[in-house]
N, C-alpha and C positions, 0 to 999 in steps of 0.2 A: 713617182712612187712615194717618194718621202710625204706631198701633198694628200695621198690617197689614205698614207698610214696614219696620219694626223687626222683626218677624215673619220677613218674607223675610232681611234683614241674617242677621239668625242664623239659618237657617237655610243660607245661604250660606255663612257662616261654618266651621260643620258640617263643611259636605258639602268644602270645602278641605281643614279639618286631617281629614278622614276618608281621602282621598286622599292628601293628603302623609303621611300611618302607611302606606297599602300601597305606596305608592310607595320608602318607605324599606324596607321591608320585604325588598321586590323585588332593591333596590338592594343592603340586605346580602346576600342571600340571593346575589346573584349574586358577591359580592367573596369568601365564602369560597368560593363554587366555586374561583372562580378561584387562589385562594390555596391550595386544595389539590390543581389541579393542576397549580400548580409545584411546590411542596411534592413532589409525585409524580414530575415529572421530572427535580428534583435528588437526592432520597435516595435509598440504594440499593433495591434491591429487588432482581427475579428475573434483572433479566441480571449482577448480580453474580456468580453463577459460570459465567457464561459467557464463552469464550475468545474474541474477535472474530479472525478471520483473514480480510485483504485479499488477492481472486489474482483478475488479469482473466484475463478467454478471449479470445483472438483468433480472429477466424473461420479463419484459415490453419492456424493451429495449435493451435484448441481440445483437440485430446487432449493436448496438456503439461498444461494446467488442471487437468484431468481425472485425471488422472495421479498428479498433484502434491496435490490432495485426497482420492483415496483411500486415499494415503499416510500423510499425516495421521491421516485419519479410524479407520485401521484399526491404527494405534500407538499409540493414547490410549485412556482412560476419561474424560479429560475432556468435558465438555458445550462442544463444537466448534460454532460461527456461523460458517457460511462466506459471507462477501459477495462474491458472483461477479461481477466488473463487464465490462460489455461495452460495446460501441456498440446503437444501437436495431436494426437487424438483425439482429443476432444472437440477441437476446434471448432468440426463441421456440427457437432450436436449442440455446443453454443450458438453456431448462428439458428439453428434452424428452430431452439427453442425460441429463441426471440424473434425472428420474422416469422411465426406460426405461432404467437399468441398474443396477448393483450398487448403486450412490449413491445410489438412492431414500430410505434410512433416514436419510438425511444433515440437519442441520438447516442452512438457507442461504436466503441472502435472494439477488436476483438486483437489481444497479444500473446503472440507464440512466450513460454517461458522455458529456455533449455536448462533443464536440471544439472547437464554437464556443468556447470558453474560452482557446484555443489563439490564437484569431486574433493575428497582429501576435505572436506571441511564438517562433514557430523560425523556423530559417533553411530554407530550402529544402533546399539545396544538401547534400551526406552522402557520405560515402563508404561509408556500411550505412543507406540509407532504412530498413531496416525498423526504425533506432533511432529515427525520428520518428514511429513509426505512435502516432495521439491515447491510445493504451493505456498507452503509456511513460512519460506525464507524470501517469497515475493517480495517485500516490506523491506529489504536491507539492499533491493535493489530498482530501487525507483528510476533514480535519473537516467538509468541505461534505457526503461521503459517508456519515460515520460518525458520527453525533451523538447515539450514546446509550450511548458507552462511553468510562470513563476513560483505557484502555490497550489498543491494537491491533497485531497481528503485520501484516504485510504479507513478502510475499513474489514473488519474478517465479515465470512460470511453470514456468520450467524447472527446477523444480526438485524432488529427494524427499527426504522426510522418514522418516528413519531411526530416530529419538529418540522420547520423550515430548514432546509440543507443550510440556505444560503446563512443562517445564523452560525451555524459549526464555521463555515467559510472563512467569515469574518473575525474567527478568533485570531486577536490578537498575540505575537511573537515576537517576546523582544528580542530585544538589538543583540544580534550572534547568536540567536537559538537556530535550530535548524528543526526544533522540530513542536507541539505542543500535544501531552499527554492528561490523563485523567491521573489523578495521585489514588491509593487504592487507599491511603487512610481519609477519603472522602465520603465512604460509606455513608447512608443516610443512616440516620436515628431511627427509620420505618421499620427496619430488616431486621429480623427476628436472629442475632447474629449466634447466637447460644447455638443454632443448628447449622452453622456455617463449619460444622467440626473439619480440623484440616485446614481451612482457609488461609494462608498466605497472606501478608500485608504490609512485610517488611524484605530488607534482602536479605537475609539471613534463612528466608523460605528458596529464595534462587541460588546462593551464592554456595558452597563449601569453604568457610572461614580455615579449617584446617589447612588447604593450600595456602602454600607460602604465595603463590601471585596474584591471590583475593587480598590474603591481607598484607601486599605491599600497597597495594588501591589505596590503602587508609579510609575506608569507607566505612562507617559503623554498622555494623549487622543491624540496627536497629530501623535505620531509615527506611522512609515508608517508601514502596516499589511503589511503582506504576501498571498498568495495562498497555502495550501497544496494537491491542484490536482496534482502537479507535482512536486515528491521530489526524494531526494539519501540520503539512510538513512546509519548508521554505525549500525550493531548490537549490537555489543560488548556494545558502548557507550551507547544505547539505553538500553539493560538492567542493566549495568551498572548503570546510572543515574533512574535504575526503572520508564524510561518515562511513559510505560503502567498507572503504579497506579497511577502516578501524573494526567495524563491527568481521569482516573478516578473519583479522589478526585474532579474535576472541571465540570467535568458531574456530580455529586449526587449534588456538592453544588449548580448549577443551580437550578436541582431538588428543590432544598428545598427554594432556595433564588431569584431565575426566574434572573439570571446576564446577563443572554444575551437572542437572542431573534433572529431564524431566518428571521424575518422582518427588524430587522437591518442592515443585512448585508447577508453574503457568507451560512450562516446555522448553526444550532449548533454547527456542527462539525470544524471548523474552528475558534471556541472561544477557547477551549479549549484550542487548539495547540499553539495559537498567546498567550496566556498566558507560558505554559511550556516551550516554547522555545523561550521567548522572552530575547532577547541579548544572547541567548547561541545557533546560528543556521549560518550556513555560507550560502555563495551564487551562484547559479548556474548562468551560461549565461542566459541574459534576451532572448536571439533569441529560446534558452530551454525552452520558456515559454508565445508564444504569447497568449494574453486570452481576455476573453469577447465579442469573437466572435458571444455569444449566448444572450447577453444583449439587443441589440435594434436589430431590423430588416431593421433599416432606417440608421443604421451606417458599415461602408466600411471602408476597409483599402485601404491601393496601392497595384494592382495586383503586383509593384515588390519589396515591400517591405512583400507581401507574400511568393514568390519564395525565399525571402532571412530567412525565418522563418524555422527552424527547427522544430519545436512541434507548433501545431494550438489547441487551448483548447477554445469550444462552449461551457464556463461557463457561467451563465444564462439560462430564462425560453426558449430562442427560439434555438432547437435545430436542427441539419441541416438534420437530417432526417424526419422532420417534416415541418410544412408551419405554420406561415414564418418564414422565416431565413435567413441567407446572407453566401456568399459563402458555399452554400451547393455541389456548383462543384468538389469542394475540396475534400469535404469528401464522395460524391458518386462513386467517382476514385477509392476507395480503399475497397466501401461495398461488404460484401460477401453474396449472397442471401445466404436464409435460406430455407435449405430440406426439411425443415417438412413444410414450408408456413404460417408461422404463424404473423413472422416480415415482414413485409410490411412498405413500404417509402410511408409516409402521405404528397402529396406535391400539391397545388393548380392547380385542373384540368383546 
């Protein structure tokens, strides 16, 4: 008996350290999986020469989208990723615009955007609601959306593209910028600016100086704002510097403290930014960023100081698919009807 018990021991024995070897086995076998797919999703690979470009659709006025991508798309050789971001409604009318028109050959991804993210953070009240439609505030949340690229364009809708993308691409960002804007006191000398009445171009157009929490900022009401329709953002930097929450932080204290005001200036959305990145933002070519083409209907630029314009931005109420508006030729060049017939060009019969 005692021979037999000692028999089972070892055998017991065995059959442990036989299982603890496949068990380890198992257990490496699963750590370099895993360690080679991070390995995979940090180094580069094939979307390094891919250009990421951000542009939502709004259901009202998906043909600017539209418009504005195959602008893009038909001015470059670059290897173009368009991330089309909508609400969940519209989803299906974004795809079907683009596999059922010129766009089909296009490479893009299509991104759900849940406006619940929003709650508790605008104000109601507007003097242009359509600056708070959930699509506006796309721009303050990139890296949730776009998490496989070092460097992304974003762009609004309204806008066409005249240049080489891949030149916007290439703008340079210095060391700890997270983001690269157009300065608005860049204005050309072309623009007939006497009719620009109203126009904006400092903070003191976004900000209310009267709040004591604008001016603990220390920021002179004089400095010249920016645009964020048209930027080149760094990711890294941008989560890094947790721009997301900050620009957050400055949406609720609105909220609660009314600091800006889209009747002031560009929109809610455009306080915010001119706050978080104000002195820590570098700068794109101004020819990257002609704008205000949608502010007066009675103001023109030079036809050839157009032809010398890489990006056209119909920032303002009048916009060129619509009446009135000014150099709407421009941007009819590039419109893509719409399948389904529902976007139609509003223009003075």
């Amino acid at each position: 008996m005692a021979l037999l018990r000692k028999v089972n021991q070892l055998l017991l024995f065995l059959l442990i350290v036989t299982l603890c070897g496949i068990l380890y086995k198992q257990v490496r076998k699963g750590t370099v999986l895993r360690n080679q797919a991070d390995e995979d999703a940090t180094a580069p690979g094939e979307m390094d020469d891919e250009i990421p470009v951000v542009i939502c659709a709004a259901a009202g006025r998906m043909g600017a989208a539209m418009a504005a991508i195959n602008s893009i798309y038909s001015n470059t050789d670059a290897n173009i990723l368009f991330y089309v971001v909508g609400l969940r409604n519209t989803l299906s009318r974004i795809r079907k615009w683009i596999e059922h028109s010129k766009l089909r050959e296009i490479n893009f991804k299509i991104v759900e955007f849940n406006p619940m993210v929003l709650k508790g953070k605008v104000r109601p009240d507007s003097a242009r609601p359509e600056l708070l439609q959930p699509l506006n505030f796309v721009r303050f949340y990139l890296p949730l959306l776009i998490q496989q690229h070092e460097k992304v364009i974003y762009l609004d809708d309204d806008v066409i593209v005249q240049g080489d993308i891949q030149e916007l691409y290439d703008t340079t960002l210095a060391l700890g910028h997270a983001a690269a804007f157009s300065d608005d006191c860049d204005l050309p000398s072309t623009q007939d600016i006497s009719r620009l009445v109203g126009l904006q171009n400092t903070y003191m157009g976004y900000l209310d100086y009267r709040k004591k929490a604008i001016k603990d900022l220390g920021i002179s009401p004089s400095t010249c704002s920016f645009n964020p329709g048209v930027f080149v953002a760094n990711m890294t930097e941008w989560k890094h510097q947790r721009i997301t929450k900050q620009l957050e932080k400055w949406m609720k204290k609105n909220v609660e403290e009314n600091l800006y005001s889209s009747s002031l200036g560009g929109g809610v959305a455009t306080s915010p930014m001119l706050i978080v990145f104000h002195g820590k933002h570098s700068a794109i070519n101004p020819l990257w960023h002609i704008r205000h083409l949608g502010w007066n209907p009675d103001t023109r630029y030079s036809e050839h100081f157009l032809q010398e314009a890489k990006l056209l931005h119909w920032n303002g109420r009048h916009k060129p698919w619509d009446f009135p508006s000014v150099h709407n030729d421009l941007w009819e060049s590039w419109f893509v009807p719409d399948p389904a017939g529902i976007f139609k060009l509003r223009h003075n019969s």
